[in-house]
VEXDREN-2710 file (C-alpha; in Angstrom, 1 decimal):
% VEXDREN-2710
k/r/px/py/pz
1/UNK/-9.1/-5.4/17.1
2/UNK/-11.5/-4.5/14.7
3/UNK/-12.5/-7.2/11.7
4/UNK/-12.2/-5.5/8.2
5/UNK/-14.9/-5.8/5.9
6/UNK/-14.3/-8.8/3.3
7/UNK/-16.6/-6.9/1.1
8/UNK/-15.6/-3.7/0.7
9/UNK/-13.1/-4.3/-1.9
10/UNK/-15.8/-5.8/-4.1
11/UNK/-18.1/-3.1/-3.0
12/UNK/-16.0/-0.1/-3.8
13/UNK/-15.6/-2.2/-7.3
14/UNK/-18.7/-2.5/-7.8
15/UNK/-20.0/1.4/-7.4
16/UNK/-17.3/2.4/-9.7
17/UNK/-18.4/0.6/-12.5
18/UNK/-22.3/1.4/-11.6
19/UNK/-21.6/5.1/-11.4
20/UNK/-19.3/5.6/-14.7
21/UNK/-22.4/3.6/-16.0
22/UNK/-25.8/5.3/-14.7
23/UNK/-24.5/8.8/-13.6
24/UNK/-26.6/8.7/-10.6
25/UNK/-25.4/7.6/-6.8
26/UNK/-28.5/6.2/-5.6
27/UNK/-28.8/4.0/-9.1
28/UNK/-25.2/2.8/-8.6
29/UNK/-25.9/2.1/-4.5
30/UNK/-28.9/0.3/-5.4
31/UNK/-26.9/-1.9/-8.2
32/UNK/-24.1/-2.2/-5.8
33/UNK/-26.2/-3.0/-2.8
34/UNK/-27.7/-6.1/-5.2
35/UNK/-24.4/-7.4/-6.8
36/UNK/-22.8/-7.0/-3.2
37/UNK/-26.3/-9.3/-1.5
38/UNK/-25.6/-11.8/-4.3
39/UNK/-21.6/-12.1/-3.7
40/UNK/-22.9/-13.0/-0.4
41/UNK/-25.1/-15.7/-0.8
42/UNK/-23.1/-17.7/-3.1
43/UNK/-23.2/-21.1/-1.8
44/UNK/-20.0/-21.8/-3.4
45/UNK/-17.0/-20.0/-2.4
46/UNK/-16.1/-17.0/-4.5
47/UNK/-12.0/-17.2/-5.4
48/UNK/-12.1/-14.0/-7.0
49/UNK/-14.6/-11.8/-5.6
50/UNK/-13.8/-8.6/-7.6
51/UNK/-14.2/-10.2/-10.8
52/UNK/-17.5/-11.8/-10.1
53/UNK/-19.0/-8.6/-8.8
54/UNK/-17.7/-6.5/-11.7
55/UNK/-19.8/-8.8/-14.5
56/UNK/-22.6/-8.4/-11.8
57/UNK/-23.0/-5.0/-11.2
58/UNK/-21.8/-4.5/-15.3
59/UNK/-24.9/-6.6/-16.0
60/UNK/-27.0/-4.9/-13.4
61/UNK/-26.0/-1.3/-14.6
62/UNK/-26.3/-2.2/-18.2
63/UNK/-30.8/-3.0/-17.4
64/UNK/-31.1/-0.3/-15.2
65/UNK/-29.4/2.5/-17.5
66/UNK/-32.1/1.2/-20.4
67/UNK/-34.9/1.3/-17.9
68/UNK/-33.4/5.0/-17.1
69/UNK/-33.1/5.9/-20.7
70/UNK/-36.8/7.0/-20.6
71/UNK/-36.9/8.9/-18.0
72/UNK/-34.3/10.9/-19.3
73/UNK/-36.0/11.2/-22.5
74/UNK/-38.4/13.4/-20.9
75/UNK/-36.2/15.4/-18.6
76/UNK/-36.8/19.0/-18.3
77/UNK/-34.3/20.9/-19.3
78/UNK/-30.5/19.7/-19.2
79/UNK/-30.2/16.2/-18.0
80/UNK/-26.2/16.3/-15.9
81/UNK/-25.3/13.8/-13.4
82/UNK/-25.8/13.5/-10.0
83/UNK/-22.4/15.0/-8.0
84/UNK/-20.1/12.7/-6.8
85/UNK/-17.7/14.7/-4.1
86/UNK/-14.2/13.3/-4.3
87/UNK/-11.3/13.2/-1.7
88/UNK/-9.1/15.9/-2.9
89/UNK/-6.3/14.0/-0.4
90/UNK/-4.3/11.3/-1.8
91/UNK/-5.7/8.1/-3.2
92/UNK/-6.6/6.3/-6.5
93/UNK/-9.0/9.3/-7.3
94/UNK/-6.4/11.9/-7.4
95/UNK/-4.2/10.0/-10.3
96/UNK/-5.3/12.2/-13.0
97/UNK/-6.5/9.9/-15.3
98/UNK/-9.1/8.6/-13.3
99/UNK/-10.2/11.5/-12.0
100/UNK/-10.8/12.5/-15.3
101/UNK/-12.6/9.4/-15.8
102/UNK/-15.4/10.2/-13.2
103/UNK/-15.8/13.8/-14.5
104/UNK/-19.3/15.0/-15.9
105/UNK/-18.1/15.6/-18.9
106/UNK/-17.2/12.9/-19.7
107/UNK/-20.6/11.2/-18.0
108/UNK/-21.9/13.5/-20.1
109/UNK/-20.6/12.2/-23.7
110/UNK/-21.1/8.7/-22.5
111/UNK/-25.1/9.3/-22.3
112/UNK/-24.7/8.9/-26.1
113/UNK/-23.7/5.4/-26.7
114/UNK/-25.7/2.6/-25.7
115/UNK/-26.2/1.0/-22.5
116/UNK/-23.7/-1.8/-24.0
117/UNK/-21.3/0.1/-25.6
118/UNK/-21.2/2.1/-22.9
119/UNK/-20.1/-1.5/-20.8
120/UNK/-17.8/-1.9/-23.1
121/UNK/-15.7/1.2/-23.7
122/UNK/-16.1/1.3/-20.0
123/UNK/-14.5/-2.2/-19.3
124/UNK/-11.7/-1.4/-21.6
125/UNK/-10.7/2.3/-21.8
126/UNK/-10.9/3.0/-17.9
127/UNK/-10.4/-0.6/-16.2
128/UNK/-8.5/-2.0/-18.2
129/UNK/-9.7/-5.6/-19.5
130/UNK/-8.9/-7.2/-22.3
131/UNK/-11.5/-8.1/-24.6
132/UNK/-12.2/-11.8/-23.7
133/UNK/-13.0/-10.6/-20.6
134/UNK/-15.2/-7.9/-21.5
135/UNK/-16.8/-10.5/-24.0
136/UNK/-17.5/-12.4/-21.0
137/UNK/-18.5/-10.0/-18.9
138/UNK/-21.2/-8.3/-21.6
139/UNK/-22.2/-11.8/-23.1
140/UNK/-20.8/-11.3/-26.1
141/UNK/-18.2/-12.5/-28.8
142/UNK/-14.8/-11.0/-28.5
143/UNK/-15.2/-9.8/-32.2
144/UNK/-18.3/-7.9/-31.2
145/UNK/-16.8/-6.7/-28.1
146/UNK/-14.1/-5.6/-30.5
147/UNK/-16.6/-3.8/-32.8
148/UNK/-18.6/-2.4/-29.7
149/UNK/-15.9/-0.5/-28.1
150/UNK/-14.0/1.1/-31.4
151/UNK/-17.9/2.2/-32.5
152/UNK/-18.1/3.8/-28.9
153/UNK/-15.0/5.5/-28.6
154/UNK/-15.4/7.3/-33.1
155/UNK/-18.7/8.0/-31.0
156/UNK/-17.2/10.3/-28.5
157/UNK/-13.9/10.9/-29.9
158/UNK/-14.7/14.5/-31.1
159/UNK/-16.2/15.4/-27.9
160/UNK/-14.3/13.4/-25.1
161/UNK/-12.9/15.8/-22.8
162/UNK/-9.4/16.9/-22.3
163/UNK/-8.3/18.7/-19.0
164/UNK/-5.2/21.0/-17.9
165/UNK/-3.0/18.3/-16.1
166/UNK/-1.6/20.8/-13.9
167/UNK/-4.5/20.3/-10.8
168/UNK/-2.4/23.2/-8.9
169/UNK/-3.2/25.4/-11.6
170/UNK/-6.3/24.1/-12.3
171/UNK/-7.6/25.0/-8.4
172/UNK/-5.8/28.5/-8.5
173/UNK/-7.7/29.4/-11.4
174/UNK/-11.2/27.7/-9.7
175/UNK/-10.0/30.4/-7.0
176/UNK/-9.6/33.1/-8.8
177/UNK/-13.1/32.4/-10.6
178/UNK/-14.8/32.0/-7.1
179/UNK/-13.7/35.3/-5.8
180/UNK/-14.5/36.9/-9.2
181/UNK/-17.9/35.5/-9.1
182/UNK/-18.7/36.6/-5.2
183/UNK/-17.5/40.1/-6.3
184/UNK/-19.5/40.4/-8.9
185/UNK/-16.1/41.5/-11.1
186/UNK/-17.3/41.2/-15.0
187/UNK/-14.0/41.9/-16.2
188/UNK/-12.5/39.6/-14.0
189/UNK/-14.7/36.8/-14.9
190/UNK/-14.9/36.8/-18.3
191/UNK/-10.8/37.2/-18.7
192/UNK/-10.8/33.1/-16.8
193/UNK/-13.5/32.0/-19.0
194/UNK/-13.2/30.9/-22.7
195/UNK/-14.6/32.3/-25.5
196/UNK/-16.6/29.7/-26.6
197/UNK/-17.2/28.2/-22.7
198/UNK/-20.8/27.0/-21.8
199/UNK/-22.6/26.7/-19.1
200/UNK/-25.3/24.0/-18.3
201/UNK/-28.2/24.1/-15.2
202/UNK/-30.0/21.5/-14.2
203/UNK/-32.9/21.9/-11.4
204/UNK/-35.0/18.9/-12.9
205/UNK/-38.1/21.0/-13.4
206/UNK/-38.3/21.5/-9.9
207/UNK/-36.0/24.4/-9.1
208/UNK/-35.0/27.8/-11.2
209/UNK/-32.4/27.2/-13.7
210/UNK/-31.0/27.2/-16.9
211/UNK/-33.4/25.5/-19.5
212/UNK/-30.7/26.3/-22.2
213/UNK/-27.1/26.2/-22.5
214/UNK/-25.7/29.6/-21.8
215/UNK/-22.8/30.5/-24.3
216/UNK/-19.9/32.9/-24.6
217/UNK/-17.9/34.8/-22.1
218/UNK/-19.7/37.2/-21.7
219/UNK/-23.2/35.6/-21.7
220/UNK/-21.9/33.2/-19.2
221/UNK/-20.2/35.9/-16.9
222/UNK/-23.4/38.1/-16.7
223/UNK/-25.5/34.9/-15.4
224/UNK/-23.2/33.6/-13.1
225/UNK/-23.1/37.4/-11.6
226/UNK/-26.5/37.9/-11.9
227/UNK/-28.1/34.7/-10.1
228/UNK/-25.3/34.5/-7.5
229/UNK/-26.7/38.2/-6.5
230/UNK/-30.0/36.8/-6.8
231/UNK/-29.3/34.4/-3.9
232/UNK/-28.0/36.3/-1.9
233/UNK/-31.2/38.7/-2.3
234/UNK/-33.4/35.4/-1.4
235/UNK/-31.6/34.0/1.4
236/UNK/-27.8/33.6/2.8
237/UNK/-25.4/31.0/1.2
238/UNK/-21.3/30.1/1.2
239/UNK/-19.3/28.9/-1.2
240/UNK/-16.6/26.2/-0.8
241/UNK/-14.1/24.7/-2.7
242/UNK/-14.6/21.2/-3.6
243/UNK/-13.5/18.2/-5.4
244/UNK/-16.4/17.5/-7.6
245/UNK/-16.5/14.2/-10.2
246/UNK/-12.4/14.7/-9.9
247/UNK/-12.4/17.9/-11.1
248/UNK/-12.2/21.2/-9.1
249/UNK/-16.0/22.8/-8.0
250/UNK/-18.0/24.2/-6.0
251/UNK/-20.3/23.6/-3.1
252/UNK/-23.2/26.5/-2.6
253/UNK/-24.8/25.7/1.0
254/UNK/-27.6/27.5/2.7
255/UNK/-27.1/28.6/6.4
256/UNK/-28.6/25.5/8.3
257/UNK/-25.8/23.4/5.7
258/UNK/-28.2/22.0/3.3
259/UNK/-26.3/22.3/-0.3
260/UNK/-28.4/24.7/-2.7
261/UNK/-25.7/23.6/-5.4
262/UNK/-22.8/22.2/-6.4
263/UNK/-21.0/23.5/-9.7
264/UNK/-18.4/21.0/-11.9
265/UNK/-15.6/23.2/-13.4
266/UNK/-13.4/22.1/-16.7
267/UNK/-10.7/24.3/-17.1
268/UNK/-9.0/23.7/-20.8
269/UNK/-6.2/25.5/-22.4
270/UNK/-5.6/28.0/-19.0
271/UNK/-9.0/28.9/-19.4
272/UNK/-12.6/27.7/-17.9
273/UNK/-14.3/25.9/-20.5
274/UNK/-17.5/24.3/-19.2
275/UNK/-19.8/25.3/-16.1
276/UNK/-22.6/22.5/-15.2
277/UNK/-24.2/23.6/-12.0
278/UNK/-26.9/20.9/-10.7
279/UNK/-29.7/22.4/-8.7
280/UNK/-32.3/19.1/-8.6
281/UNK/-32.9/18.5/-4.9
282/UNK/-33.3/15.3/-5.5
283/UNK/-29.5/15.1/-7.1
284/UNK/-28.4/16.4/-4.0
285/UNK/-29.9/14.8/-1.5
286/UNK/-27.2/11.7/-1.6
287/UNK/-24.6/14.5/-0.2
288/UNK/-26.8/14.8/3.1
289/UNK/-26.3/11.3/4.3
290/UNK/-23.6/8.6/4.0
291/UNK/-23.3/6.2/1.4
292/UNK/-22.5/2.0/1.4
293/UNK/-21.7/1.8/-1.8
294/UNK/-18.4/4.1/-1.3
END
């Protein structure tokens, strides 16, 4: 009979908060890979594992995303996060509300707080502590933990994301768009978007893509038809359906299987209202190869 891991609840703890911080997998591995070789070599035992690994790996993600902070600085072009591909089966991650709290949109809006209001909103709008804990946790007073996360959420209040609760709906229209797209159907395409959607590209410098956001209907429409004929002109690729951040995608993969892409989809009102496709090899290179962190 096979021994379950003592760790993994702690583990899988751990990468959640690292990811919803950094918005990169292999930062959040390498944070929960540390918190995780700590927890272990307590000399002491550890009676509540989960909450010593979450002020860990909150701690460890708050340094690492103000070491990161400068690199992004001088990103070229579009800085998104790095895909996470989610079980579409049932789970934790298909509640709704967490989904939503793993897409890149939100990811996204987060990138403008700082590294310790970011902890904090984190700590209280998606897990859920109170704000003694979180004071704890981010070495703080509970009056400026307070402060921290109602200065955080006025931050992103105008721009936090809102999704279509209806995730049947939500895929059926991701459908529709994928068929529209392979056809190369203007019309088509440009009825599922909104008016005022926008589409973001990131290849890190290292790949073609959009430098600058891509607005409008029909802007958008004519790009997506124009580089998806444009691959297929430079070499073969499928498309498949996938469960990207919590949120219904797409996965672009060449014929030997590497993925060329992977495309996060908001849909908003009955309509698609954001497109970020990320194109940086080295973003996609986590999808290749399994993970210990998840």
């Amino acid at each position: 009979m096979a021994c379950s891991d003592p760790l993994s609840g702690p583990r899988q703890t751990a990468f959640a908060i690292a990811y919803r911080m950094l918005g990169t997998v292999a930062d959040a591995e390498d944070v929960t890979q540390e918190a995780t070789l700590r927890l272990s070599r307590q000399d002491a035992p550890v009676h509540n594992p989960e909450a010593w690994i979450t002020t860990v790996a909150t701690r460890l993600s708050i340094d690492a995303l103000r070491a990161a902070r400068t690199r992004r600085e001088s990103y070229s072009g579009p800085w998104l996060p790095e895909p996470l591909l989610t079980d579409p089966g049932p789970g934790p991650v298909d509640h709704a509300e967490l989904a939503d709290t793993l897409s890149q949109a939100l990811l996204v809006t987060l990138e403008r707080l700082t590294p310790v209001e970011r902890a904090a909103f984190l700590l209280r709008e998606v897990f859920d502590y109170d704000y003694p804990r979180i004071a704890e946790i981010i070495d703080r007073s509970e009056a400026n933990a307070r402060q921290l996360v109602v200065r955080a959420k006025k931050h992103i209040a105008a721009t936090r994301p809102r999704f279509d609760p209806d995730g049947a709906a939500r895929e059926a229209l991701v459908a529709r768009f994928t068929q529209a797209v392979e056809d190369g159907d203007l019309a088509a395409l440009e009825a599922l978007l909104a008016e005022d959607v926008v589409l973001w590209g990131d290849g890190g410098g290292q790949v073609v893509a959009a430098l600058i956001p891509v607005r409008g209907a029909a802007p958008v429409a004519r790009f997506l038809t124009f580089t998806t004929r444009r691959r297929r002109e430079w070499e073969p690729t499928c498309t498949e359906a996938a469960r990207v951040n919590g949120q219904p995608g797409q996965i672009v993969r060449r014929a030997d299987g590497t993925v060329y892409s992977v495309l996060a989809l908001d849909v908003c009102g009955g309509r698609i209202a954001a497109i970020r496709i990320v194109r940086n090899p080295d973003k996609l290179d986590h999808l290749a190869r399994p993970s210990a962190g998840r």
